[in-house]
C-alpha positions as CSV (number, residue, x, y, z in Angstrom):
1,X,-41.5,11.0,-18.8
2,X,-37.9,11.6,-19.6
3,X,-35.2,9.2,-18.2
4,X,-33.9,11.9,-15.7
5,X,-37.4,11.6,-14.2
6,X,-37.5,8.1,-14.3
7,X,-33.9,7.7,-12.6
8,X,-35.4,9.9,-9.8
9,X,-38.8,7.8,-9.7
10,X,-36.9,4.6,-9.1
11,X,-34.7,6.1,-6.7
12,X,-37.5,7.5,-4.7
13,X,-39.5,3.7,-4.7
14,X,-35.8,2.2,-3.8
15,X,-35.0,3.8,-1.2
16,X,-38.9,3.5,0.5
17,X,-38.6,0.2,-0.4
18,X,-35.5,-0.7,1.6
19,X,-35.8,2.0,4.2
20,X,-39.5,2.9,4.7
21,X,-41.1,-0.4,4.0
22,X,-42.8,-0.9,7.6
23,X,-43.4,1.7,10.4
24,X,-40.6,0.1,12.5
25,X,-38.3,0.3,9.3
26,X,-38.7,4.0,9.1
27,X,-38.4,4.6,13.1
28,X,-35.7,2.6,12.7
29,X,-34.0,4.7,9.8
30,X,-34.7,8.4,11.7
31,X,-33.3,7.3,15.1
32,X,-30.1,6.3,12.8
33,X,-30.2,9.1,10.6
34,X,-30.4,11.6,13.8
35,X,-27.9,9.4,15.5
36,X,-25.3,10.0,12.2
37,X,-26.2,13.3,11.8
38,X,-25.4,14.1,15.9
39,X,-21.8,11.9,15.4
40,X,-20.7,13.9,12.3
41,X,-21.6,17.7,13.6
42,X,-19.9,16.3,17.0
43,X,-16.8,15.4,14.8
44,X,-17.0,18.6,12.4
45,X,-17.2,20.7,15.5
46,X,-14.0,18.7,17.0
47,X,-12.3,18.9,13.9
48,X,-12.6,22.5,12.5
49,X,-14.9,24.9,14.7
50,X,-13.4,24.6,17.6
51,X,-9.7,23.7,16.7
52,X,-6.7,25.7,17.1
53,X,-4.8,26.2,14.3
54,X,-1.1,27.5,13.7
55,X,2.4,27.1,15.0
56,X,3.9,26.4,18.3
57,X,0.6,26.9,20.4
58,X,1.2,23.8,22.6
59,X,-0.1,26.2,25.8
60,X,-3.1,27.4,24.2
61,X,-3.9,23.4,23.1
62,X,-3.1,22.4,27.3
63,X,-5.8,24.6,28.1
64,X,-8.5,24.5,25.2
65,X,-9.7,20.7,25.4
66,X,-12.8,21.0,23.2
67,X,-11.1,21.4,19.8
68,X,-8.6,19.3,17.6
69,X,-5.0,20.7,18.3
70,X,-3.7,21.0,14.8
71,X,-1.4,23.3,15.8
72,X,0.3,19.9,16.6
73,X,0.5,19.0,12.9
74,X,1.8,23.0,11.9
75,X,4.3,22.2,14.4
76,X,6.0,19.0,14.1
77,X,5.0,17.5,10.3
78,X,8.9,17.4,9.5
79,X,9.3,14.9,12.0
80,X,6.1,12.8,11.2
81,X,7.2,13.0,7.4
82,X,11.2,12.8,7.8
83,X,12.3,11.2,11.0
84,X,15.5,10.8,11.6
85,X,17.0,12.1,8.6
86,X,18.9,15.2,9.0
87,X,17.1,18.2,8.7
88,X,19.1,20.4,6.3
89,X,18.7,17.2,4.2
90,X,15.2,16.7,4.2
91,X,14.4,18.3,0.7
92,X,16.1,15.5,-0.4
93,X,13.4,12.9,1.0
94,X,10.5,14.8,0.1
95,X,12.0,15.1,-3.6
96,X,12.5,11.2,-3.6
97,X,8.5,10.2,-2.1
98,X,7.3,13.2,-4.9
99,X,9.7,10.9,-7.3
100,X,8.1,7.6,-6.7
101,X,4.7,9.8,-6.8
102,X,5.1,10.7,-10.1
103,X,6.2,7.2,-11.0
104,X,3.0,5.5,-10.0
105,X,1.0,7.8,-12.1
106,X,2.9,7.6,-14.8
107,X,2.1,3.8,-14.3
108,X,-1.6,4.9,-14.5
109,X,-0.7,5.7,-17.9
110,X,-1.9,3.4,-20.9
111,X,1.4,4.4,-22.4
112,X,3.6,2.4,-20.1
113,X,1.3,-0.7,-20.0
114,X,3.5,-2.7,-21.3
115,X,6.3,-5.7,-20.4
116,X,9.0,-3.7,-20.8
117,X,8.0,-0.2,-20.3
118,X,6.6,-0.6,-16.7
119,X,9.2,-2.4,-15.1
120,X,11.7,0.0,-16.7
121,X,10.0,2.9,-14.9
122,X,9.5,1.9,-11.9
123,X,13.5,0.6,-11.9
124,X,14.2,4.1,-12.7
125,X,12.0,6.0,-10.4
126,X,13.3,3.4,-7.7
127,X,17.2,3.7,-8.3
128,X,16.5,7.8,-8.5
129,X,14.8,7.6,-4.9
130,X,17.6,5.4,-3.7
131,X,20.1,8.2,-4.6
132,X,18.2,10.6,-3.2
133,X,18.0,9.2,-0.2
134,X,21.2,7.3,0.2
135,X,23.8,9.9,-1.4
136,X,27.6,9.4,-1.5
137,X,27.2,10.2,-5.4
138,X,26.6,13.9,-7.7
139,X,28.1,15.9,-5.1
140,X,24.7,14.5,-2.4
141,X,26.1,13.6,1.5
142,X,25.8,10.8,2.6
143,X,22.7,9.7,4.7
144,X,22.5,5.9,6.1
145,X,19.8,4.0,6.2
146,X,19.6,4.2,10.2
147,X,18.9,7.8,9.7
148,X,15.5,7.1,7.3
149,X,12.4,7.3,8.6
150,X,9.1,9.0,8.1
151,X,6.8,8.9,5.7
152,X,10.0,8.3,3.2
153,X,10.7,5.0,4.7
154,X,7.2,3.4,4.1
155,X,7.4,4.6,1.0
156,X,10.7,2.8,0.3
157,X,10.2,-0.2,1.6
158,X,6.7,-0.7,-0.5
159,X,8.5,0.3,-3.3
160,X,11.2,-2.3,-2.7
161,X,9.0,-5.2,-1.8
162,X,6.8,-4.5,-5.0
163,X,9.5,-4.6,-7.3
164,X,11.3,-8.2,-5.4
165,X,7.6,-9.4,-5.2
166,X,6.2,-9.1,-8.3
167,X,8.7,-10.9,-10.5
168,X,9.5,-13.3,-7.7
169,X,5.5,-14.1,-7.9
170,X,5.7,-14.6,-11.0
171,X,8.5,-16.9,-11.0
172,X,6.8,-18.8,-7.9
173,X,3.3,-19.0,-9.9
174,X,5.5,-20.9,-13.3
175,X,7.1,-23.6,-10.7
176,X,3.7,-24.0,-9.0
177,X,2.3,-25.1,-12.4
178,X,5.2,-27.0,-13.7
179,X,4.5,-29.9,-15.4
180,X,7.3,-31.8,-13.0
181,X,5.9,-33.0,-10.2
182,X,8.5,-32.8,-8.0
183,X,8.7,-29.0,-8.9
184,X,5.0,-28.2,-8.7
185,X,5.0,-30.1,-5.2
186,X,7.7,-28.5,-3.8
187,X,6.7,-25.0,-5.0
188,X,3.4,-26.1,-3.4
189,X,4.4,-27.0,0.2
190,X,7.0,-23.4,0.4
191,X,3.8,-21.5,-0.8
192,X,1.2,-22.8,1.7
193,X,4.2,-23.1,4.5
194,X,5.3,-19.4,4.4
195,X,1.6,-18.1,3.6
196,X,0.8,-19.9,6.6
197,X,2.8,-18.1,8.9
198,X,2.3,-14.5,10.4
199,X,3.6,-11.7,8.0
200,X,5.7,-10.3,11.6
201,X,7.2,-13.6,12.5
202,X,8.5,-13.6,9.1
203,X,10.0,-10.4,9.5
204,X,11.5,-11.2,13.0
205,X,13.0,-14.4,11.6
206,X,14.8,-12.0,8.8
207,X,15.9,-9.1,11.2
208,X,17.0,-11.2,14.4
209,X,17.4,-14.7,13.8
210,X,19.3,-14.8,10.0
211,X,22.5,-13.4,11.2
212,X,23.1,-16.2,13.4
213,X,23.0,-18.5,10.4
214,X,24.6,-16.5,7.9
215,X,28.1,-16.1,7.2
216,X,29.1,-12.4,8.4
217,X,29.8,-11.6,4.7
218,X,25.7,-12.1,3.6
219,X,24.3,-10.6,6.7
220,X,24.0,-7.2,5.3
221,X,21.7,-4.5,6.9
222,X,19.1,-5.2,9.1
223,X,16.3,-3.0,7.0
224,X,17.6,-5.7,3.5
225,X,16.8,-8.3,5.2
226,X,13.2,-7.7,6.4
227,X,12.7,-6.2,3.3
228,X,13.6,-9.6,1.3
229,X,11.7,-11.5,3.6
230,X,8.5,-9.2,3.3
231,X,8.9,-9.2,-0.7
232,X,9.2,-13.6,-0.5
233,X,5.8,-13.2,1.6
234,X,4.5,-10.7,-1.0
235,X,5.8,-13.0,-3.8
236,X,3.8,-16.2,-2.1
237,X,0.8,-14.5,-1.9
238,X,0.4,-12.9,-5.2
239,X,1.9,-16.3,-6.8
240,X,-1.3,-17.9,-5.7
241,X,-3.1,-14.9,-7.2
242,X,-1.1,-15.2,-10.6
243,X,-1.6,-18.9,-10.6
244,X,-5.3,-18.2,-10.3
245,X,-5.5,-16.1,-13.1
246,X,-4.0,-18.6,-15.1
247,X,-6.5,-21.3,-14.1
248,X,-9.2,-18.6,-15.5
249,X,-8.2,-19.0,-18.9
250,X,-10.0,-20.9,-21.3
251,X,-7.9,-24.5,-22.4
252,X,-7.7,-23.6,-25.7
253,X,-5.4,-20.5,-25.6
254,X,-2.5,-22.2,-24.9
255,X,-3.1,-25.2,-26.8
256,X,-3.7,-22.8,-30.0
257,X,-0.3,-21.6,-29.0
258,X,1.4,-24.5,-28.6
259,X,-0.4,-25.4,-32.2
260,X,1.3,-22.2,-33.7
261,X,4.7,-23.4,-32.9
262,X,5.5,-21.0,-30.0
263,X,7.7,-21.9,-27.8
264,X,7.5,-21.9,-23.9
265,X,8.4,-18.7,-22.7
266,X,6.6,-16.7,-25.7
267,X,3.5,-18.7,-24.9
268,X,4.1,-17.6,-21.2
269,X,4.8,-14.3,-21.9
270,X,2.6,-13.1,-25.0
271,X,-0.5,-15.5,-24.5
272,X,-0.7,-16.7,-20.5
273,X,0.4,-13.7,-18.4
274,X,-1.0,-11.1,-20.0
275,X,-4.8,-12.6,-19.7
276,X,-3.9,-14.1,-16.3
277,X,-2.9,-10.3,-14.8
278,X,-6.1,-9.1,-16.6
279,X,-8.4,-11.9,-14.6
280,X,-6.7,-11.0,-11.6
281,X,-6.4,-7.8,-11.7
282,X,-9.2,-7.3,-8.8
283,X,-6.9,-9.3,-5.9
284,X,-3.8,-8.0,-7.3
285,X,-5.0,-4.0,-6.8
286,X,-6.4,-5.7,-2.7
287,X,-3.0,-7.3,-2.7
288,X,-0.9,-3.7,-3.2
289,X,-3.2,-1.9,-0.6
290,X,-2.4,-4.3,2.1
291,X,1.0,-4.3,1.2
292,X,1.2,-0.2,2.2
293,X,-1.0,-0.8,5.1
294,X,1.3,-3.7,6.8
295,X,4.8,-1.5,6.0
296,X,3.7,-0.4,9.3
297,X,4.4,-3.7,11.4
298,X,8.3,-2.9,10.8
299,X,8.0,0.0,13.7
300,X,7.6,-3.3,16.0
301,X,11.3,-4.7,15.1
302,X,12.6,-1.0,15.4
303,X,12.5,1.0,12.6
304,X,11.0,4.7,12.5
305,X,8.6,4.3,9.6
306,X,5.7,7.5,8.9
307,X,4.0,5.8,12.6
308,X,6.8,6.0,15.1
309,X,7.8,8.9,13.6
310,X,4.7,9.9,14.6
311,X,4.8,8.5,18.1
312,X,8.0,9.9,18.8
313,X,6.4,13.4,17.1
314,X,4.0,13.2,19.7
315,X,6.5,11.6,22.6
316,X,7.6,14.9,23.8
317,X,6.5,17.2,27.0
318,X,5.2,19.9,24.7
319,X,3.1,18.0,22.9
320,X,2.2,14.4,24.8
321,X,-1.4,15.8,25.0
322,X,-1.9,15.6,20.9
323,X,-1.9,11.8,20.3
324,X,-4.9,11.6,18.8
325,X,-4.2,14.3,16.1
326,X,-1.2,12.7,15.9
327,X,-2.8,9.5,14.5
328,X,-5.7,11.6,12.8
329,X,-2.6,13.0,10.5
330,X,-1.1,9.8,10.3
331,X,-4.4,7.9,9.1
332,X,-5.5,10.6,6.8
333,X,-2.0,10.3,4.8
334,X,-2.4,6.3,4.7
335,X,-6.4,7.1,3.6
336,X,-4.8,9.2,0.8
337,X,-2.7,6.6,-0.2
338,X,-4.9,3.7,-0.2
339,X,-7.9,5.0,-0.9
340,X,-6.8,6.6,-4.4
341,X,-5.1,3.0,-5.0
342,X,-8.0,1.6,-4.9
343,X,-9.7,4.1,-6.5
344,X,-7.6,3.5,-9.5
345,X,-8.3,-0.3,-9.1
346,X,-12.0,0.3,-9.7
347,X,-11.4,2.1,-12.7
348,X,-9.3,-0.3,-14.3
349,X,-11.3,-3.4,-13.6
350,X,-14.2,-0.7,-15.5
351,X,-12.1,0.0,-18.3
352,X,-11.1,-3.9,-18.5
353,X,-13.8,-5.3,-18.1
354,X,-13.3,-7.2,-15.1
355,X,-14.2,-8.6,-11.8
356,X,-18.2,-8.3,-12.9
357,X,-17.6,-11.6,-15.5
């Protein structure tokens, strides 16, 4: 018997087995089977055969209720991708999200794996958005932040609360692990305090409450602040994830370091980080995904991230009737996201090695 014939053997007497084993087991499995089967040609129907497709058919979508309207989508994607900013502008925002784009593959890329090399990219890519977006500079007009929104603005503020977070985690994960006492402890009790409080409350406290305890030279813009207090919650969360990778490692490696004669910091950053990232790889790839998902809690506190843009996309006379397309298109582009993320994840804890140990 060849192995392809063996594959499909087993297959055959796994599935019976966990499927078919009884009677009941196998009414059980049709009834759901037709059930799916009923739900998914209902939803393909919905979704393609009876749509309407192309621009500005708002009437035709009023009186055809059986079908998606993606004429919806044809119609007003500039608004669900650009928001606010100005529209003669908006090639501008679409080249800064395909910029940051290009930087996370490029981070997919064994070549940059390294120290110095990966946070130098992402810095770039980063400060090239930000110029994009922002202008003033190379001839670009000017475009406040009170004018971002859209798909750009999620984008942005992930962006910016990775790159806060991740060294700041790093920095929190050393002091939790001190060998002071009063350090570790007090690294400790910040840690669990702002971990234990709701990621939104945290953002509230930033945009409304700061300014009326800062001086009016360090209140800055409102978007700064949340995203500073989002990136300390970030940084407390995947502290405790760095910290447990470096719990993970055997005793010995940085005793055998010590014994070498390396000194603290080239200990820390040729011998502990690099296995600690690599055991916690799996929480750190979870950690990034819910990052991107939760950049949507800042439309509560006012600002027109890739949802309310949506919302307001949808908010008109024309086209009050498409809300579920609305958030349809809105979904799929956070499934793309997220979903290849995590994608990626998979593959590196295969290539590493990890997450199966």
């Amino acid at each position: 018997m060849t192995d392809l014939s063996m594959q499909h053997t087993l297959s055959f007497k796994t599935v019976k087995k966990h499927y078919f084993a009884t009677p009941l087991n196998s009414a059980i499995t049709v009834l759901l089977a037709v059930f799916t089967a009923w739900v998914l040609w209902g939803l393909f129907n919905w979704a393609f055969l009876d749509a309407i497709w192309g621009y500005g058919k708002n009437e035709e979508c009023r009186t055809h209720e059986d079908g998606a309207c993606w004429s919806f989508v044809a119609t007003r994607w500039r608004i669900v991708l650009f928001g606010l900013y100005p529209f003669e502008e908006q090639w501008r925002s679409a080249l800064a999200c395909i910029v940051m784009l290009v930087v996370a593959i490029l981070s997919c890329v064994p070549v940059f794996w390294s120290a110095k090399r990966l946070p130098t990219l992402w810095v770039i890519g980063f400060a090239t958005f930000y110029i994009l977006m922002r202008g003033g500079v190379l001839g670009l007009t000017p475009v406040v932040e009170r004018d971002w929104g859209g798909l750009s603005l999620t984008v942005f503020i992930f962006a910016a609360v990775c790159l806060l977070g991740m060294p700041l985690s790093i920095i929190f994960a050393l002091l939790r692990r001190s060998e002071m006492p009063w350090i570790a402890r007090t690294m400790a009790l910040v840690i669990d305090v702002i971990r234990s409080l709701p990621l939104l409350s945290i953002m509230f406290t930033f945009a409304i409450v700061l300014p009326f305890v800062l001086p009016d030279w360090a209140i800055g813009d409102k978007l700064y602040r949340v995203i500073i207090g989002y990136a300390i919650f970030f940084a407390c969360y995947q502290a405790e994830i760095i910290r447990g990778g470096m719990q993970a490692l055997p005793a010995g490696q940085e005793e055998a370091a010590k014994a070498l004669g390396m000194g603290y910091w080239n200990r820390v950053g040729y011998v502990v980080l690099p296995q600690a990232f690599r055991n916690a790889l799996p929480p750190t790839i979870n950690q990034f995904v819910i990052t991107f998902k939760e950049t949507s809690l800042v439309t509560i506190i006012g600002f027109f991230d890739i949802l309310a843009s949506g919302r307001a996309a949808a908010g008109t006379a024309d086209w009050s009737f498409a809300t579920i397309e609305m958030y349809v298109f809105v979904g799929l582009i956070f499934f793309v996201f997220v979903f290849s993320l995590s994608r990626y994840g998979a593959y590196l804890e295969h290539r590493l090695n990890v997450g199966s140990r």
